[in-house]
C-alpha positions, 0 to 999 in steps of 0.5 A: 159755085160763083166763078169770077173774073178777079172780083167780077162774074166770070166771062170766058175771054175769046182767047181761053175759049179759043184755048179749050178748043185747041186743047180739046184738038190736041188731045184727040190728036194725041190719042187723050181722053179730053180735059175738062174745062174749069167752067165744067169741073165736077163736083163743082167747086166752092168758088173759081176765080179764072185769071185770063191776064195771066199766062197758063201754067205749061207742062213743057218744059217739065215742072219738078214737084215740091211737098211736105212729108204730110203730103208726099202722097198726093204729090206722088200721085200727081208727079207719077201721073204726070211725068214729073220728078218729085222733090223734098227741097223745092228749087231756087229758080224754075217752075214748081207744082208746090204742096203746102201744109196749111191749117188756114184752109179750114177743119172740114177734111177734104178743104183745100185751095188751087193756084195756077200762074205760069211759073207754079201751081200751089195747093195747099191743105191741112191734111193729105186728103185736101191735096189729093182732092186738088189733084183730082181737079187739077187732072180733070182739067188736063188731057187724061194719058194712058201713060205718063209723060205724054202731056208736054204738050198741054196747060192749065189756065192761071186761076184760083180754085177755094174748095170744101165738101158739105158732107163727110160721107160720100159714097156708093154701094156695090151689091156682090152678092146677088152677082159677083163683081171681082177685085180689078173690076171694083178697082176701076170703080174705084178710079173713077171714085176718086176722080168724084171725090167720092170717099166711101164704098159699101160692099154687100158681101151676102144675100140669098144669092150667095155669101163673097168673103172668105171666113176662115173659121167657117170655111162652108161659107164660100164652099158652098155659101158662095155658090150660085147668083142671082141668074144662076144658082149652080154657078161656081163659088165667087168670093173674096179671098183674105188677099182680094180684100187687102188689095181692094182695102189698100187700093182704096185707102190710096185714093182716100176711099174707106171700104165698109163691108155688109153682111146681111142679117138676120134676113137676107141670109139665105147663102150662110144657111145654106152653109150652116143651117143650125143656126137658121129658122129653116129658111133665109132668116138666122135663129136670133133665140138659138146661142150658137147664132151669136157664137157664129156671128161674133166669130165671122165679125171679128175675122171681118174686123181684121180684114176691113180696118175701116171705122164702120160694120154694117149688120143690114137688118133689113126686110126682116119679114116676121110673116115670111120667117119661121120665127112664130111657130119656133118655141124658142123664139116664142119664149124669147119674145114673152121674156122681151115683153114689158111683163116679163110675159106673165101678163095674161092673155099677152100674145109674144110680139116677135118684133121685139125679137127683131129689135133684141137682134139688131141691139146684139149686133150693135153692141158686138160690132161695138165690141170689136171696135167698129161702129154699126150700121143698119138700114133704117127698118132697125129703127121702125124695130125699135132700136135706140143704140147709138150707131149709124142708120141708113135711110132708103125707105122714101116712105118712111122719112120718120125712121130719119127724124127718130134717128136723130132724136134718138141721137143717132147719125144718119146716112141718106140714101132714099130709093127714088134719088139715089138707088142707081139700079133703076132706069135712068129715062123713061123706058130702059132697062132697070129695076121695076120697084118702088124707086121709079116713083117720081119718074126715071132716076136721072142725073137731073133728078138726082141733082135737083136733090136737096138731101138736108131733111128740113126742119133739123136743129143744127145739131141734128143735121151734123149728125146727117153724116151724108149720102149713098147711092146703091147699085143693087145688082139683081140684073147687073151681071156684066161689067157692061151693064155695070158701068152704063148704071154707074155712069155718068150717074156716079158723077151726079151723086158726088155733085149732090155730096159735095156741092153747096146747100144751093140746088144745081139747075138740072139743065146746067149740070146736063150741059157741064156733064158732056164733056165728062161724057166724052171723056168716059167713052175716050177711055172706053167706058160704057156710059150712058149719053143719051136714051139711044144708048139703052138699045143694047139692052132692050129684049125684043 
């Protein structure tokens, strides 16, 4: 980010310091969670111009808010969390937060620019998710209010703030299958989401543990599927209600966040066979020779089409074992495999290669989801499978950095979300709590790690690095059973992952994001957030 002073580089004036610290005061007075200073905005903007010869922009007395139809969302958002009335006409005379539709900002979604000066607040974008996204700048830089209208008090500093994301996906998974999570819990991530300008939430809603979406054609599946955790397999049946989805949908659409759901096959599966296991290898892994099993999928798909309106259906298509399936002594699958072999399975001697089994599998699912006008995704072992359709694959296997260059001669696109980066339930520093796997190679993920990330696969044609759609975080939740545990993996992590997603290509200097995180931190704990700060916070969860 180059911050400026007009055309010079940035110095904070003794008076704008000297403004933080009183601002900072006074919202501790007041009860507030603290700004942000603009110095300390995350993710970081694209460019900051402070202007310290001109007046702040004072929230007393009340500015009215002006917008476009197009954007009347954001200017909502703003005007309710602020206090202030919102206005189709913008006023003659008296001081305005203006909305305006602006197709200059630029084609990238989620462009937009800020200007503060006394007498009006301008933002501008081409698109309703641009302005919301200013807003959410613009709120970090004030005091954060339990309830509007307690804000007179306070300003912003006059500036000039340029902004565009570097990659359209931007996001974060949530594993509620091996422990449950409800809606008004997802929703608060949600918040803090938007606040990051994170755009996409993944939801794995099966696993062995247990299946977490109502499907009213198979009704076992929470019945009895949704019984159990991870901790506790007689635990009573945790799901999702049709109502719980529509609310998690809309809350998130209202925040510009699109909601992908996973349903986990043909592994992981364990939870639906339990429920049904006719259609199962007698294990965790679904039967892929046995017809009825795509008559089950597709049925469960198309009820989750209509749930979920979002554009993306992941199928997962991971970890799929051959050695720990039943598939190699099941005669159906056996024929299946002979009749996918080159030969039609009359060369001589050929043993069946199950793997083409699994490919078949994963290219089924591809095109059903396609038929139910959703685009597939499946993590990045489908490649290694031998897929070739055209669809979205997640890459997480650090191991394996080809499964991303295949995908994208193959013409696929690509989300990154390799394990030793990004996978958020893995110790944060040396010594805590987390998952004790492959992801802690390189050392503890930290926010420093994460942030000295440069995602971009090198050595990629233009062509192929647009089809880098961007990056994912998972919280897999083996040992996160508690909101508590929850919150202290995400944060301040979460705010890591968006600087990564959003920033430009340049790295961020690890101790400098560290130093521009505090007051984020501060803000967290303010509104009684778990966050981790420091190693010391890791003592609520050691075991002695």
């Amino acid at each position: 980010m180059r911050f400026k002073k007009k055309s010079k580089i940035f110095k904070a004036s003794w008076a704008f310091g000297l403004a933080l610290l009183l601002s900072a005061a006074a919202a501790a007075a007041a009860g507030l969670a603290p700004a942000i200073p603009a110095a300390a905005v995350l993710p970081q903007p694209t460019a900051v111009t402070m202007q310290p010869d001109q007046a702040p922009f004072a929230l007393d007395p009340k500015p009215l808010v002006t917008a476009p139809a197009a954007l009347v969302g954001p200017a909502q958002a703003l005007a309710s969390r602020l206090g202030l009335s919102l206005t189709e006409t913008a006023p003659k005379s008296g001081r305005l937060i203006r909305f305006e539709l602006d197709p200059s900002v630029g084609p990238v979604v989620g462009a937009y620019r800020l200007q503060v000066r006394e007498a009006q607040i301008t933002i501008s974008a081409a698109e309703p998710a641009g302005a919301f996204y200013a807003v959410q700048t613009l709120l970090q830089m004030l005091p954060k209010a339990s309830a509007a209208g307690k804000l007179s008090q306070f300003s912003i500093p006059a500036l000039d703030i340029t902004d565009a994301p570097r990659f359209v996906w931007r996001g974060l998974m949530l594993d509620v299958a091996r422990h449950f999570h409800g809606v008004e819990r997802v929703k608060r991530m949600l918040d803090q989401m938007a606040v990051y300008k994170l755009n996409r939430l993944h939801l794995h809603l099966s696993d062995d543990s247990g299946w977490r979406v109502a499907i009213k054609a198979y009704p076992l599946l929470t019945t009895i599927g949704a019984r159990g955790d991870y901790s506790n397999p007689k635990r009573g049946a945790q799901f999702y209600s049709a109502a719980d989805i529509r609310a998690i949908v809309a809350y998130a659409a209202e925040r510009y966040i699109e909601v992908v759901p996973e349903i986990d096959m043909p592994g992981h599966s364990g939870a639906a066979a339990r429920a049904y296991p006719e259609f199962f290898d007698g294990r965790v892994s679904f039967n892929p020779a046995h017809p009825g099993t795509y008559r089950f999928i597709d049925t469960v798909l198309g009820e989750l089409a209509s749930l979920f309106p979002g554009r993306y259906i992941h199928f997962g298509g991971d970890e799929v074992w051959i050695d720990k399936t039943r598939w190699g002594e099941m005669p159906d699958v056996l024929a299946m495999a002979r009749d996918l072999s080159p030969a039609g399975g009359n060369s001589v001697g050929e043993a069946p290669q199950i793997k083409r089994v699994e490919a078949e599998f994963a290219r089924r699912m591809v095109q059903m989801i396609k038929k139910h006008g959703r685009i597939a995704i499946g993590w990045d072992e489908v490649i290694a499978a031998g897929l070739t359709d055209d669809m979205v694959v997640q890459w997480w296997r650090m191991d394996h950095p080809e499964a991303v260059h295949t995908a994208l001669k193959q013409g696929q696109a690509v989300v990154l979300s390799p394990v030793d980066r990004l996978y958020l339930d893995y110790p944060a520093g040396l010594g805590e709590p987390g998952a004790p796997w492959e992801g802690n190679t390189g050392g503890p993920i930290s926010v420093e790690k994460i942030v000295a990330w440069e995602p971009m696969p090198v050595g990629l044609q233009a062509e192929q690095q647009a089809r880098v759609l961007g990056l994912e975080a998972p919280l897999w939740t083996e040992n996160v059973r508690s909101e508590s545990y929850l919150e202290y993996m995400l944060y301040p992590r979460l705010a890591a992952v968006a600087e990564v997603a959003w920033r430009e290509q340049a790295n961020s200097a690890p101790e400098t994001f560290v130093k521009r995180l505090e007051p984020h931190i501060a803000r967290w704990k303010a509104q009684g957030l778990n966050v981790r700060g420091s190693r010391d916070d890791a003592n609520q969860y050691r075991v002695h």
